[in-house]
C-alpha positions in Angstrom: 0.9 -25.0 -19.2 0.3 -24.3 -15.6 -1.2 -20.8 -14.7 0.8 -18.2 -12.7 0.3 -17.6 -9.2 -0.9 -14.3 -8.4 0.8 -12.0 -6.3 -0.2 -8.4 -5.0 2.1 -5.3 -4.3 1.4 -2.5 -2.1 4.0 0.3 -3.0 4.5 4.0 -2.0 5.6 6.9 -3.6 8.0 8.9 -2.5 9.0 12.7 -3.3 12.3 12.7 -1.6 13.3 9.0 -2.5 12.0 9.3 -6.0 13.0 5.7 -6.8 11.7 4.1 -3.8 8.5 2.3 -5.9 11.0 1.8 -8.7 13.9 -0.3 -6.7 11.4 -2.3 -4.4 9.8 -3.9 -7.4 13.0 -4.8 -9.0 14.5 -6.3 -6.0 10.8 -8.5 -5.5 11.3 -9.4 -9.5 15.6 -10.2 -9.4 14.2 -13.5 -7.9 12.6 -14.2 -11.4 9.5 -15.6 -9.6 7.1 -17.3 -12.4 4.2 -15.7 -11.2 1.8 -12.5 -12.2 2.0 -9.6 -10.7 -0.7 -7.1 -9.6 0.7 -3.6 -8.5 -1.6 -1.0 -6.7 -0.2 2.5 -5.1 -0.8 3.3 -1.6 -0.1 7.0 -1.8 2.6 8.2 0.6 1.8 5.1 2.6 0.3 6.7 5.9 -3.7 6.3 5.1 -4.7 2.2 6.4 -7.6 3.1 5.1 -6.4 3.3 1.5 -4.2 0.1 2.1 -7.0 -1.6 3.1 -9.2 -0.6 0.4 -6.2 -2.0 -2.2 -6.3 -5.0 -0.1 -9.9 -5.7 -0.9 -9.6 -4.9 -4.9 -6.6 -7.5 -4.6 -8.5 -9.9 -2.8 -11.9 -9.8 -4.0 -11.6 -8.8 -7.4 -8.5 -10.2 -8.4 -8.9 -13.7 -5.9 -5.3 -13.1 -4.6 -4.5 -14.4 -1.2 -0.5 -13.4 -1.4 -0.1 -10.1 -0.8 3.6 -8.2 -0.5 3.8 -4.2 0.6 6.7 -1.6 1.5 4.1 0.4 4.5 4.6 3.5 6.9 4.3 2.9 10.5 1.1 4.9 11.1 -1.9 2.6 12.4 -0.5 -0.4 10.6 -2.3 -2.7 13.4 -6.1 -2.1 11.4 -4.3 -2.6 7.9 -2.8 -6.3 9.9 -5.9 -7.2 11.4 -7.7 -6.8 8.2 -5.8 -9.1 6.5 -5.6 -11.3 8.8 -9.6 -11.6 9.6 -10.1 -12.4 5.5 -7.3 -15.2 5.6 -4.1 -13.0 3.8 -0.6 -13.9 3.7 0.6 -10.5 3.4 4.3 -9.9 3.8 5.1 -6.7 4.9 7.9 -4.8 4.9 8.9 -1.2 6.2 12.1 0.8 7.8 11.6 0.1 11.3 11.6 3.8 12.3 9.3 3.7 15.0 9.0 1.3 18.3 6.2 -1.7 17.2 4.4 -1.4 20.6 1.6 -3.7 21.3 2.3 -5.3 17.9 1.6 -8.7 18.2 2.2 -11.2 16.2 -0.8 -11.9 13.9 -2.0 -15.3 11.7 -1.1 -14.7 8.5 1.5 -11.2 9.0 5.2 -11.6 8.6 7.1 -8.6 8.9 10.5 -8.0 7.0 12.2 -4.5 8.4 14.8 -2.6 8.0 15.1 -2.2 11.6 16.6 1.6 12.3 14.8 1.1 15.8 16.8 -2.2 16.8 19.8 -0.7 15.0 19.6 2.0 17.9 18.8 0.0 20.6 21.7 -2.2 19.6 24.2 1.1 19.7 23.0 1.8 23.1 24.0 -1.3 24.5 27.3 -0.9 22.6 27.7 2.9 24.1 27.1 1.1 27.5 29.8 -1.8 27.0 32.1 1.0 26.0 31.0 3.0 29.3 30.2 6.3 27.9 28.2 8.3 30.0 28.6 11.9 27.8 26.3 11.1 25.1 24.5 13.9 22.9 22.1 13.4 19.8 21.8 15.9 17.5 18.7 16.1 15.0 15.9 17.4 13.8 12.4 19.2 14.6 10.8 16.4 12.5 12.7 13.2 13.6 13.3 14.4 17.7 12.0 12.7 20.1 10.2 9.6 18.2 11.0 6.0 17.6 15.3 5.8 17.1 16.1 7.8 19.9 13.4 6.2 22.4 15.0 2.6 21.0 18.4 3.9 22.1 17.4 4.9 25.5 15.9 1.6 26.4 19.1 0.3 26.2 21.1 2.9 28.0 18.5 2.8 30.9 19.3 -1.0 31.8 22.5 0.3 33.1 21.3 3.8 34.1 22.8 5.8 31.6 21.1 9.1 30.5 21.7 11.3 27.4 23.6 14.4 28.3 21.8 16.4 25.9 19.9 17.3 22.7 20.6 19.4 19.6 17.3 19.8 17.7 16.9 21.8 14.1 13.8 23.8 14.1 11.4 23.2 11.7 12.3 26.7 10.6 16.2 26.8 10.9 17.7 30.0 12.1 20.1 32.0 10.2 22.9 31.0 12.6 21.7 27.8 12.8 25.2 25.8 12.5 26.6 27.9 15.1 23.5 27.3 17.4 24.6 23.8 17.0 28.2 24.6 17.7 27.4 26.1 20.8 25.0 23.6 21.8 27.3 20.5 21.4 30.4 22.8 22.8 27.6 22.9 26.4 27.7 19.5 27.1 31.2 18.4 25.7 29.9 14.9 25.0 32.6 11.6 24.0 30.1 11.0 21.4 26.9 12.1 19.2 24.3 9.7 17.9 23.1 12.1 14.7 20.1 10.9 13.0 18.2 12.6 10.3 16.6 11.9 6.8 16.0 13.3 3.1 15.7 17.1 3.3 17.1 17.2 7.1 20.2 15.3 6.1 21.2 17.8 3.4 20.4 20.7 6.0 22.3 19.1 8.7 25.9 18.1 6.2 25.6 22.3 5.4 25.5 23.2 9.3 28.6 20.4 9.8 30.5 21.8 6.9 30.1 25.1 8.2 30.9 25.2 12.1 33.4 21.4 11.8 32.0 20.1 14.6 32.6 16.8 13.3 36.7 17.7 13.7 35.6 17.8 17.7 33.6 15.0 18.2 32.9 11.2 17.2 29.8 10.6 15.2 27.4 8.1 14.8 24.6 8.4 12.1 22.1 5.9 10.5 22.5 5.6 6.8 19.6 7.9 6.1 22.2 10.5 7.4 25.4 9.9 4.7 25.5 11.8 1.5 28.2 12.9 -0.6 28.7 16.4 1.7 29.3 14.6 4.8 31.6 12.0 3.3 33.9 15.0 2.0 34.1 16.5 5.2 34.9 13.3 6.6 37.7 12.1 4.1 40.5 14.2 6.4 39.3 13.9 9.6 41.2 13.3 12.6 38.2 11.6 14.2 36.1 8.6 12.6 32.5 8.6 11.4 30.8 5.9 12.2 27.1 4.0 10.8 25.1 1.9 12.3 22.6 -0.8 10.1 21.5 -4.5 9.4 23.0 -3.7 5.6 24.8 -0.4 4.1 24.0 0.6 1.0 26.0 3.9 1.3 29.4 4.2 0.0 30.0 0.3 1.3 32.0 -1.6 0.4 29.7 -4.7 -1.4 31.8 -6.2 -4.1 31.3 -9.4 -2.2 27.6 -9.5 -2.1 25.8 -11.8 -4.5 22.9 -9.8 -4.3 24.4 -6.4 -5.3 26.5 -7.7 -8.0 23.2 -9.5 -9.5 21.3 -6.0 -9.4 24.0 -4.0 -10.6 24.7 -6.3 -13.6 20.9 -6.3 -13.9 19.7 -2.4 -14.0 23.3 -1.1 -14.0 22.9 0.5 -10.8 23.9 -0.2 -7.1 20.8 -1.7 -4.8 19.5 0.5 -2.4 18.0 -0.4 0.8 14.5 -0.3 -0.6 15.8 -2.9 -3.5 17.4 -5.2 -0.8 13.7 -5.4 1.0 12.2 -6.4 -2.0 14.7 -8.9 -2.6 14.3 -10.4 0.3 10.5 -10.6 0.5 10.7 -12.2 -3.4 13.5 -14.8 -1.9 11.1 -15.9 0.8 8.3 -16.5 -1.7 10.8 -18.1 -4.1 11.1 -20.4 -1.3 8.1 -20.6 -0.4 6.3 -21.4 -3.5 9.1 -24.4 -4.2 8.0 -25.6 -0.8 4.4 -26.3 -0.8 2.3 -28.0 -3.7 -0.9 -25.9 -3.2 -1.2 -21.7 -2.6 -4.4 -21.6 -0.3 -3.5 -19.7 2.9 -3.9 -22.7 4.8 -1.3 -24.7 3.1 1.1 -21.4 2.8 0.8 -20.5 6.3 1.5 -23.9 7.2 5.2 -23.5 6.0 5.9 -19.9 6.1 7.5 -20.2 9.5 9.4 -23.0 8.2 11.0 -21.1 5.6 14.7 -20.6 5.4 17.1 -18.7 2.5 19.9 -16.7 2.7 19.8 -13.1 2.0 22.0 -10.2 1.6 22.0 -9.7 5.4 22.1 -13.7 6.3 19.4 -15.9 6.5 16.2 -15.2 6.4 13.2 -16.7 7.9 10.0 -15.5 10.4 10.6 -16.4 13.8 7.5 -18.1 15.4 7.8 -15.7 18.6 7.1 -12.4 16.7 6.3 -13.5 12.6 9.1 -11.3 12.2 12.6 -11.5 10.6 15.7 -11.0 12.6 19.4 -9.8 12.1 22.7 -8.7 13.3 23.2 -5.2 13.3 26.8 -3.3 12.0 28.8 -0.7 13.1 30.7 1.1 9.7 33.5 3.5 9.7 34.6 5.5 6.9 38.1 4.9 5.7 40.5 6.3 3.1 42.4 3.1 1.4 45.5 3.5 -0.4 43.9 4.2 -4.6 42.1 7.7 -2.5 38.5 5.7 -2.9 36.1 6.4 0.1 34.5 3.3 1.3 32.2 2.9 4.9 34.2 -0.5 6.5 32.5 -2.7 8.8 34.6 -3.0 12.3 31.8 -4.2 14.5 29.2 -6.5 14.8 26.2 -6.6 17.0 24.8 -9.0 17.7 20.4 -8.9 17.6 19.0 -11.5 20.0 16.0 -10.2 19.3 14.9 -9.5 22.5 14.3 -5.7 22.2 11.6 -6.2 19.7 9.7 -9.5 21.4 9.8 -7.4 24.3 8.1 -4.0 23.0 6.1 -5.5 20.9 4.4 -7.1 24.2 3.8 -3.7 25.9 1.2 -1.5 25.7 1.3 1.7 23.8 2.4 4.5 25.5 -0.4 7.5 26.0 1.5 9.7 23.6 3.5 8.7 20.5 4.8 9.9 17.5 7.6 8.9 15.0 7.7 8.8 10.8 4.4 7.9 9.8 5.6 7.5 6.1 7.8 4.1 4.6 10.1 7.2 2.9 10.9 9.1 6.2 8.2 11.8 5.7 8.7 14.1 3.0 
């Protein structure tokens, strides 16, 4: 009987997505890999000194060379070039919430993200083809400023459109605080508002928009981090649409035609979540890869990792050579009301991901003074 291969996991925990740990390691096991697993918490995933410390235990005392782990974005390049230096296939994969600059590709590091950052730079260039030039953001004390809205004004730059304006939440929200936003967004009158917020802040901000209605005056677009069942209510008679945009919706979407959610729902009885469809993905490409080669010393497994191609819940999935890093079309969903009264978020746009934003940052230097979600969970 031949012996499993071993395989590593690096997950966090997370207090505001409580299943986070939970749906990542189904989604890696729905693949039904015959191999053994060794699992190892990394805390809230934002100390790469404690990731690297569960990369040695993996490595030295366990001998495993195949590593996979959900990580923050927070001084990632030490926990890579470890890795890397003590000859690691380690597939990583996190939410993309911050710009990757001067993360180049390394031997051994392939990087599977959700991509909120490309997802915004991809909207920008849509807000451009559309020619808005009135275009607010509205979110929080925590999230303002950092990785999403930075991506989104790249794009709008290259044909010299500016944001009109910003609503921020304080960290300490005012008593008034959805008329302050009122107000705010009534100053600059904008066609549209790019609204992004997470966990905690999302709850806070559907209150504020079920108070003051501001989604009744203007058109929204949110990342998925931003829908819950508040803002979906408000929505469901709206005279103006609500729009997402993502490489994959877990949200309300409508996904009876997805392999992949069908097999985890008749699995664990429960939809996927985004943290599930990373997992998958990273288990598919080791599926694959471990069909593929005879042998699983990093050599031989870094030989064909580029090589690797299998279709995934958001299309095919594989490591381009340019950046060790996956790449997909982003979406564009609007919530409709069809004809049985059920609520579902319908994809009306694609857009398509050359990937050049990401080759292109990840080239640059970083810039004197950054900040952005140093968590995989979106703080909290």
């Amino acid at each position: 009987m031949s012996i499993p291969t071993k395989i590593g996991i690096l997950i966090p925990q997370s207090k505001q997505y409580k299943t986070l740990d939970r749906d990542f390691i189904r989604g890696i096991k729905l693949n039904n890999l015959n191999v053994q697993y060794y699992v190892e918490s990394i805390g809230i995933g934002a100390n790469e000194q404690l990731i690297i410390d569960k990369i040695q235990k993996l490595y030295f005392q366990e001998g495993i060379n195949i590593i996979i782990g959900f990580f923050g974005h927070h001084n990632m390049q030490r926990v890579y070039e470890y890795a890397s230096d003590n000859d690691i296939l380690l597939l990583a994969s996190d939410i993309g919430a911050t710009v990757p600059y001067a993360m180049k590709k390394q031997k051994g590091i392939c990087i599977n993200s959700y991509g909120l950052t490309e997802s915004c730079y991809l909207l920008g260039q849509h807000f451009s083809d559309k020619q808005y030039d009135k275009i607010a953001s509205s979110t929080s004390y925590y999230d303002s400023g950092y990785g999403m809205l930075s991506a989104m004004e790249n794009a709008l730059n290259k044909s010299d459109i500016t944001i009109s304006g910003h609503y921020i939440t304080p960290f300490y929200p005012r008593e008034n605080e959805a008329e302050c936003m009122q107000l705010t967004l009534e100053h600059y009158n904008p066609e549209v508002v790019f609204a992004f917020y997470s966990g905690l802040y999302a709850e806070e901000n559907a209150s504020f928009i079920n108070h003051n209605k501001v989604s009744q005056k203007y058109t929204f677009y949110t990342t998925p981090f931003a829908i819950n069942e508040t803002i979906v209510n408000e929505y469901q008679n709206n005279n103006l649409p609500l729009y997402v945009v993502a490489s994959w919706f877990e949200n309300f979407a409508r996904t009876s035609d997805c392999t992949f959610h069908e097999q985890f729902k008749a699995q664990y009885d429960e939809p996927a979540s985004v943290f599930a469809m990373l997992g998958y993905e990273n288990g598919a490409v080791l599926a694959k890869l471990l069909e593929t080669v005879d042998q699983t010393d990093t050599r031989t497994l870094l030989q064909y990792i580029n090589t690797i191609q299998v279709e995934g819940p958001r299309g095919m999935i594989q490591f381009h050579p340019e950046t060790n890093r996956t790449k997909f079309d982003h979406y564009i969903y609007k919530l409709e009301r069809h004809s049985d009264d059920q609520v579902f978020f319908d994809r009306v746009e694609t857009l398509v991901n050359e990937g050049h934003f990401i080759e292109e940052v990840t080239q640059q230097e970083m810039p004197p003074k950054i900040g952005g979600w140093q968590n995989a969970y979106l703080c909290h």
